[in-house]
C-alpha positions in Angstrom: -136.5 189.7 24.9 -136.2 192.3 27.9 -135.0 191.0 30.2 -136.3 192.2 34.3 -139.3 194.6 32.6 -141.3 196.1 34.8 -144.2 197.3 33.3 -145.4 200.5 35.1 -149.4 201.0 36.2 -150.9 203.9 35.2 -154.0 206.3 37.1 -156.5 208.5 36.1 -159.3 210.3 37.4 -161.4 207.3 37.9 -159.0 204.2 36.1 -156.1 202.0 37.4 -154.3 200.5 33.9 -152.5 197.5 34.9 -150.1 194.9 33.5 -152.1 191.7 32.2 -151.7 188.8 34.1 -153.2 185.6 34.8 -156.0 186.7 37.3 -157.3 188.7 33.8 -158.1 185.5 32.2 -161.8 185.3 33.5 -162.1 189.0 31.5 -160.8 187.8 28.4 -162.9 184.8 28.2 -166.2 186.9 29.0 -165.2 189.6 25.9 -163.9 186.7 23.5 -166.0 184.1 23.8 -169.3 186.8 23.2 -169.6 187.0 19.8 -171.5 190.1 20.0 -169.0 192.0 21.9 -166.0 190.4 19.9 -167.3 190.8 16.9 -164.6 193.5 15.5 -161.5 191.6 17.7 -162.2 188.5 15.4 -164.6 186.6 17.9 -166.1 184.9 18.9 -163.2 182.3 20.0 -162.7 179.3 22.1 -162.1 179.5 26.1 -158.7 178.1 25.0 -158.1 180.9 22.6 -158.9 183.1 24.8 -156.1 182.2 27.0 -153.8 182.3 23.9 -154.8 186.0 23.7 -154.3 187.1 27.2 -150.6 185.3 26.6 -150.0 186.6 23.7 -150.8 190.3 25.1 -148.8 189.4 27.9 -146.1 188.7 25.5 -145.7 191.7 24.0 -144.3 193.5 26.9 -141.5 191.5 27.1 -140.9 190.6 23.1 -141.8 194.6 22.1 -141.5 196.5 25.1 -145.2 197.7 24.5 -148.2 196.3 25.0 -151.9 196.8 26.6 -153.0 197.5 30.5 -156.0 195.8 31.7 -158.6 198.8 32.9 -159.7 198.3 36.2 -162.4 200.8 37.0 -164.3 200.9 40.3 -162.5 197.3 41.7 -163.5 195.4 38.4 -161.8 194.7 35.3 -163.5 195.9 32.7 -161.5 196.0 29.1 -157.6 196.6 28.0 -156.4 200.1 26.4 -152.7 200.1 25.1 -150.5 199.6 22.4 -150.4 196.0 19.7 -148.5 195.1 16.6 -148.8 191.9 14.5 -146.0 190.4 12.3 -145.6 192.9 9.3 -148.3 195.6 10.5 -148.0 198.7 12.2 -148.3 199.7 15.8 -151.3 201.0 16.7 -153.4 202.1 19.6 -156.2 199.8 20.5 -158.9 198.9 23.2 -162.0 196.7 23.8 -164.7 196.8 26.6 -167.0 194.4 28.1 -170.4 195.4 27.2 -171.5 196.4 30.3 -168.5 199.2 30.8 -169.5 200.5 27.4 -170.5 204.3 27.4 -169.1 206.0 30.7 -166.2 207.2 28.9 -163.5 204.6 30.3 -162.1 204.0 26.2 -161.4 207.7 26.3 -160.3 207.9 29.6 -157.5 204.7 29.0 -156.9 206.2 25.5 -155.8 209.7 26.4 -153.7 208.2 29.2 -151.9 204.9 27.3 -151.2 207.9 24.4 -149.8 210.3 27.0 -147.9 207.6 28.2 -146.3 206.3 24.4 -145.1 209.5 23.9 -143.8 211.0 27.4 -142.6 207.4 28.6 -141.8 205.1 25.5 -140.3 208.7 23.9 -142.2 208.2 20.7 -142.3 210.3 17.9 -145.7 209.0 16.2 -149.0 207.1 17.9 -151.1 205.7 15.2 -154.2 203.7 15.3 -156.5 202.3 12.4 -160.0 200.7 12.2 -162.0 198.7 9.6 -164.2 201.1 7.5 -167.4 200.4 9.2 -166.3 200.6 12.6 -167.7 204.0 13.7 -167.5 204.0 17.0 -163.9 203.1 17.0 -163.3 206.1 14.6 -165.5 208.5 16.8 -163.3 207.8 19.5 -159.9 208.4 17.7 -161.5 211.8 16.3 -162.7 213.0 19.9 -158.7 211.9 20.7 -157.3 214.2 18.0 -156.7 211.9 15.5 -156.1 213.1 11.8 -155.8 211.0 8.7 -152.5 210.5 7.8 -152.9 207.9 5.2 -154.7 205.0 3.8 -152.8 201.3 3.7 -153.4 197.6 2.6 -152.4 195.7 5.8 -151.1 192.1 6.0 -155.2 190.8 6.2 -155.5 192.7 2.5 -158.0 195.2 3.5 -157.9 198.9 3.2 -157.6 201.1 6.2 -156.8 204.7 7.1 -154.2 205.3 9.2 -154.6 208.0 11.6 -152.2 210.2 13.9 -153.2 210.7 17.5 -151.0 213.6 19.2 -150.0 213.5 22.6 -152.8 215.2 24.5 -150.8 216.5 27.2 
């Protein structure tokens, strides 16, 4: 555990990235308990698991040293952009949305800065993200980021994925 982590905010041109916390719970419950938008974040899920996620994200930080912000654009908080790992898989970049924030460029936007910020900050060497196959969007995004294949892997849930690498854009 880290002990006394303080996990830094982080601006952009139009976003404010910020630690999770408890006053994000209302935000997680609308994205997980839509099965529509949580349809590729293994939803939809109970209020109470819901709250399990936001802990568990909230975890991270202090169990990894890495985790996700929550996106607060224009005074409302709209998604999370950052970093997640699972028991026996590999770190990745990831985001989600609420519907309604979808399409103004805000998972770019968080993207650019959380990667910036993993390998200026957190002194990485390597940010990597995957997808499921038939998650285009998601893909789109990592390729407007930069993001080259770098290899294709069976993760823990046995399916197939590529693996990409997403430089720092700085």
């Amino acid at each position: 555990m880290i002990e006394n982590m303080s996990i830094s905010q982080i601006k952009t041109e139009r976003l404010i990235l910020v630690p999770p916390s408890v006053d994000c719970f209302d935000m997680y419950e609308r994205f997980y308990t839509d099965a529509d938008a949580s349809r590729l974040y293994g939803g939809p899920i109970s209020r109470g698991a819901a709250w399990s996620r936001l802990k568990s994200d909230l975890g991270s930080w202090y169990l990894s040293g890495f985790g996700v912000w929550v996106i607060k654009f224009q005074d409302e908080l709209v998604g999370t952009c950052g970093f997640w790992q699972g028991k026996d898989w590999p770190r990745e970049l990831t985001w989600w949305l609420l519907p309604d924030a979808r399409k103004k460029g805000l998972a770019y936007e968080s993207s650019r800065a959380v990667v910036s910020h993993a390998y200026e900050v957190f002194n990485w060497d390597i940010v990597e993200t995957y997808m499921n196959d038939t998650n285009l969007p998601a893909r789109a995004l990592v390729e407007k980021l930069g993001g080259v294949k770098n290899r294709r892997e069976t993760l823990p849930d046995g399916l197939e994925r590529n693996i990409y690498v997403i430089p720092n854009p700085a």
